[in-house]
C-alpha positions, -999 to 999 in steps of 0.1 A, spaced: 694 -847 -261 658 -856 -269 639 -840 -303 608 -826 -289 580 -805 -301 568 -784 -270 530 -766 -273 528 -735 -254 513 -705 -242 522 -674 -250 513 -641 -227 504 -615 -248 490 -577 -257 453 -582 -264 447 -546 -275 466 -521 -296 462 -484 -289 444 -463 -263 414 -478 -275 394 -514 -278 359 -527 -279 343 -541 -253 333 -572 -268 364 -585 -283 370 -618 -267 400 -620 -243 398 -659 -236 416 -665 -269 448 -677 -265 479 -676 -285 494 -711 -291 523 -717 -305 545 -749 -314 580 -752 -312 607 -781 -322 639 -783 -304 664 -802 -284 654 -810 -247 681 -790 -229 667 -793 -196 631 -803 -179 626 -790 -147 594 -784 -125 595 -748 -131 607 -745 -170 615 -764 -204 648 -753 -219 649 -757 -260 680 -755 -281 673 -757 -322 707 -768 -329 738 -788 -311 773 -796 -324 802 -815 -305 810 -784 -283 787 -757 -289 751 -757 -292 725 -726 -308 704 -700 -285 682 -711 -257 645 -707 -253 631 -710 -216 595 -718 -212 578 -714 -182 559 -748 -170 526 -733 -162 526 -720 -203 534 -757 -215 504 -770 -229 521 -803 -238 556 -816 -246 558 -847 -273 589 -864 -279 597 -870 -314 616 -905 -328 635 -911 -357 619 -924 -384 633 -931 -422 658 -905 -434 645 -882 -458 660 -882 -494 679 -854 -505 677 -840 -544 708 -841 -563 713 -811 -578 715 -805 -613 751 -792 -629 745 -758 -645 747 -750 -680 768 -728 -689 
């Protein structure tokens, strides 16, 4: 599976409580960016998974198409060095 990071719409509650002022701007949207494993691309949805093993694989996340702002394929680039870690003192 591709390693993508998907942009998105999200729909959303623009007001809390009975009331809200008139001049708050609705036209803001809420963006949000998400990593994951291309599950499936379809013309109605992207499917995200955050992890996959041999036979199993985490939760799904179904975006509709029409919220996808943009989807970026990510390549692998130089592994990133873990720390040792330190023996405790006892």
């Amino acid at each position: 599976m591709k390693l993508v990071h998907c942009i998105w719409e999200d729909a959303c509650e623009l007001d809390e409580g009975p009331w809200t002022n008139r001049k708050a701007d609705p036209s803001t949207p809420t963006i949000f960016h998400q990593v994951g494993y291309l599950y499936e691309l379809t013309p109605h949805a992207v499917v995200l998974t955050a992890c996959v093993g041999e036979e199993q694989m985490g939760p799904r996340t179904r975006i509709p198409i029409g919220m996808v702002r943009r989807l970026i394929e990510l390549t692998e680039g130089e592994p990133v060095k873990i720390p040792k870690q330190r023996k405790a003192r006892k």
